[in-house]
C-alpha positions in Angstrom: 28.9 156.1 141.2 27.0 159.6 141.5 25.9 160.1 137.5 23.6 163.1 138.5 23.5 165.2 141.6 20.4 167.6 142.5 21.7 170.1 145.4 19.1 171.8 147.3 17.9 173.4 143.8 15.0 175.9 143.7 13.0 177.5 140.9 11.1 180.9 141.4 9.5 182.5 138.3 7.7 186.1 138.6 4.4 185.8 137.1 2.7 189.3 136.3 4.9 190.9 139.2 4.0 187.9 141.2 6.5 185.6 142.6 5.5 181.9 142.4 8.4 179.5 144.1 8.3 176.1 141.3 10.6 174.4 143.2 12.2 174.4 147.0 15.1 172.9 148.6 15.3 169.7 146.0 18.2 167.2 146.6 18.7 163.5 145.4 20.8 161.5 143.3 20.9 159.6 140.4 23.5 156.9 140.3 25.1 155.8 136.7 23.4 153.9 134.7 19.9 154.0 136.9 16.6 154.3 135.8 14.8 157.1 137.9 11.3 158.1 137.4 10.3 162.1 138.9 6.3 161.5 140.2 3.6 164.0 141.9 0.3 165.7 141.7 0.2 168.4 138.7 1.7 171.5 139.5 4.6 169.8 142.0 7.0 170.9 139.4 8.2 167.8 137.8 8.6 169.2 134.1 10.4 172.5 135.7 12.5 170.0 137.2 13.7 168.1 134.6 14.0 171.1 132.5 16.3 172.1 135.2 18.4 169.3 134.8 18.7 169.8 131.1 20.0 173.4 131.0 16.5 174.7 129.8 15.9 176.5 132.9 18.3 177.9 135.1 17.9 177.4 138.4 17.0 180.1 141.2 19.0 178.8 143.9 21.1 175.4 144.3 22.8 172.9 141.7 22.9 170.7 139.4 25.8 168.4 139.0 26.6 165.8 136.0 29.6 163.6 136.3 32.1 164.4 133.4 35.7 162.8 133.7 35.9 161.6 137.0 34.4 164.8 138.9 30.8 166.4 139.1 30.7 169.5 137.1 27.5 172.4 137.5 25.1 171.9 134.9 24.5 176.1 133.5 23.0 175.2 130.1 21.7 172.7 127.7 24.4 170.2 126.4 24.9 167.5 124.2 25.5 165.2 127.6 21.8 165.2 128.3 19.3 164.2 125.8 15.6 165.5 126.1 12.8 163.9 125.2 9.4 165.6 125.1 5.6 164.7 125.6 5.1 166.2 121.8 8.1 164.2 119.8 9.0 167.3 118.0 10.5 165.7 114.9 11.1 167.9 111.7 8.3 167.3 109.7 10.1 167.9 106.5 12.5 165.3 107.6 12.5 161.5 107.3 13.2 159.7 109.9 16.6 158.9 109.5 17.3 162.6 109.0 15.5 163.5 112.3 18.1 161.2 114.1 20.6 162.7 112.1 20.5 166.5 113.3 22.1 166.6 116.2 25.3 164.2 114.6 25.4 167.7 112.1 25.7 170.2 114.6 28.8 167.9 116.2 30.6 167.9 112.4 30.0 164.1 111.8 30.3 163.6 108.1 27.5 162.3 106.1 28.7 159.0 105.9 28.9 158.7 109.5 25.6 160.4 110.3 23.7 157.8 108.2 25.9 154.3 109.8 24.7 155.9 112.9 21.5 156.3 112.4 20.8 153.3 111.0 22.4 151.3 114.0 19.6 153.7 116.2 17.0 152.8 113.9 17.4 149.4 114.1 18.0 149.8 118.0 14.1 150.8 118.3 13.1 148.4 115.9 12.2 151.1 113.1 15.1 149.3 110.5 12.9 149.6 107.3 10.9 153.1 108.1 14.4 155.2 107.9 12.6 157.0 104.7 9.3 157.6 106.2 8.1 161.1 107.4 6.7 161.7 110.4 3.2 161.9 109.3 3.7 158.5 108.0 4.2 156.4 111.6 2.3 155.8 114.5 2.8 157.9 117.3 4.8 154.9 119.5 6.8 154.8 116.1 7.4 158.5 116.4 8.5 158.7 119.9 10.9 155.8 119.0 12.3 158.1 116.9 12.6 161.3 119.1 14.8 158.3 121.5 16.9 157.7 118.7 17.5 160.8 118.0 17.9 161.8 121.8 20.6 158.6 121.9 22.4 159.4 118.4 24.5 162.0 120.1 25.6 159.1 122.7 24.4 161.4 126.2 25.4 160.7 129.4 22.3 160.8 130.4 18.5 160.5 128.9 15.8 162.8 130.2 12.4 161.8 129.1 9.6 164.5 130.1 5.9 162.5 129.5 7.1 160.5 127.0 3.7 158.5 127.2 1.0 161.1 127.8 -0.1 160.9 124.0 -0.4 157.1 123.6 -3.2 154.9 124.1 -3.3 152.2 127.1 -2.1 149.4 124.6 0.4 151.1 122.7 2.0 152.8 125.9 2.6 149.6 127.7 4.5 148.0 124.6 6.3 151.5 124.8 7.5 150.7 128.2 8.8 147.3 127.8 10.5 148.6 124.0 11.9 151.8 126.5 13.1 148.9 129.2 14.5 146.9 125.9 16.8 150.0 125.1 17.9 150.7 127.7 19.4 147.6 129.0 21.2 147.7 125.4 22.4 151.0 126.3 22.9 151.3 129.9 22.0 155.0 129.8 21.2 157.1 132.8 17.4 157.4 132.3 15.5 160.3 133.9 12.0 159.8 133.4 9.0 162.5 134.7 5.6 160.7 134.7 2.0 161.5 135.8 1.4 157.8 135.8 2.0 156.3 139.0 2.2 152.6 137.0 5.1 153.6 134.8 7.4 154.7 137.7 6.9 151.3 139.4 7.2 149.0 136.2 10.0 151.0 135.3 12.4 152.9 137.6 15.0 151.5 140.1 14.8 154.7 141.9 11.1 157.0 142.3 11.4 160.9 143.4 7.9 161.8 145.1 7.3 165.4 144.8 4.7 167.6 146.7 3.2 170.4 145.2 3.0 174.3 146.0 6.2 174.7 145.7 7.4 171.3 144.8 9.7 169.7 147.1 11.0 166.0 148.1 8.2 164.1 150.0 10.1 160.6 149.7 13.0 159.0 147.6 12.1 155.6 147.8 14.6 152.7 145.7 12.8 149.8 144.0 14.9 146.9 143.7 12.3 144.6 142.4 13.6 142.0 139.6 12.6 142.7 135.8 10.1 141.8 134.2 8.5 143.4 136.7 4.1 141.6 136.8 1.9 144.5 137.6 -0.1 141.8 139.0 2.3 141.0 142.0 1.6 141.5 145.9 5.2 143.8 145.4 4.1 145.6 142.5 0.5 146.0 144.1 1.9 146.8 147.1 4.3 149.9 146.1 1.6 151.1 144.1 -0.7 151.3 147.0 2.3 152.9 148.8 2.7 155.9 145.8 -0.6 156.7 146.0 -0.6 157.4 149.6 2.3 159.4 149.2 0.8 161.5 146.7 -2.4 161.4 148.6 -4.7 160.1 145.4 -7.8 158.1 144.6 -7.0 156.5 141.6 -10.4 155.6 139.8 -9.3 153.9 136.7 -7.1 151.4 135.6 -4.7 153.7 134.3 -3.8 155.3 137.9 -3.5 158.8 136.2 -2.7 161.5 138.4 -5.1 164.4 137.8 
């Protein structure tokens, strides 16, 4: 079944009386309960894309369509159906971490003793049962996108849109972030949406990879991964689809990270 549905959606801002065209003639689906990763050179539009998707930015020309009870509706704002998760986690500062997880159950009238059962069950989902009273500037910045999930999941979205979630953590930390992300959702079963520079997260991660090319963005290839989990980065498959990415994207990928720059 069709979770998410991007029709022939464009973007066009007007920078200093200039137009600039973000996005052009985008289409794919994202089938329930999938993980799809959104890849490309910078500037293809991948973040404009996904704010797309979440209501943040409306779109110039096209649709976006999110199954709600039995039919695909038009996506025209943000809504507690999608969650968002940025590069930057964006907690409250002033607010522990059970509290951060808390917000959005405020806005939707759950009662305090309801707010706190369900944040503790998130909590102990990303394995942070134990640091519910710790502020931000107390945990590690894995801990602290761990969080921003929890919070993202607490309002139980039909689906999960993660922009960069990543970019900020070290080569160590962000590999234990995929496999905890992976860990999740399997628990979950949550449409994932994931935008990545990092040509090695899409394939460890996604059953379904958007390649975009850049100036304006558009679709170069929608290619499904079917590849069992746990996925070895050290396999002829895994070797072999990342060889095929970066030929897509038309990249020489230096370092072991495979950073797109």
């Amino acid at each position: 079944m069709v979770k998410l549905r991007v029709s022939n959606a464009t973007k066009v801002f007007n920078v200093n009386g200039t137009t600039v065209e973000a996005l052009r003639d985008i289409s794919f689906d994202v089938e329930d309960k999938q993980f799809v990763s959104i890849i490309g050179r910078s500037g293809c539009g991948k973040t404009t894309l996904l704010r797309v998707v979440a209501g943040l930015e409306a779109a110039s020309g096209g649709k976006v369509l999110l199954q709600k009870e039995g039919r695909l509706t038009e996506i025209v704002s943000p809504g507690p159906d999608r969650g968002m998760v940025f590069q930057e986690h964006y907690l409250f500062p002033w607010r522990t971490a059970r509290r951060n997880i808390e917000f959005g159950l405020e806005s939707k009238g759950a009662t305090a003793e309801r707010r706190a059962q369900i944040a503790d069950g998130y909590l102990k989902l990303v394995h942070l049962d134990g640091f519910g009273d710790r502020y931000p500037s107390e945990l590690s910045g894995g801990m602290r996108q761990r969080v921003a999930i929890a919070r993202a999941l607490a309002t139980d979205p039909e689906v999960l849109l993660l922009d960069e979630p990543f970019a900020s953590l070290d080569a160590l930390t962000r590999m234990k972030f995929q496999d905890e992300l992976l860990r999740i959702w399997q628990l979950t079963r949550k449409t994932i949406v994931l935008v990545t520079h990092n040509i090695d997260d899409a394939v460890y991660l996604s059953d379904r990879i958007v390649v975009l090319k850049p100036h304006p963005g558009e679709i170069r290839e929608v290619i499904d991964y079917a590849s069992p989990r746990p996925r070895s980065r050290s396999s002829a498959d895994f070797v072999e689809m990342v060889a095929r990415l970066e030929s897509l994207i038309g990249v020489h990928q230096a370092d072991d990270d495979r950073r797109l720059t």
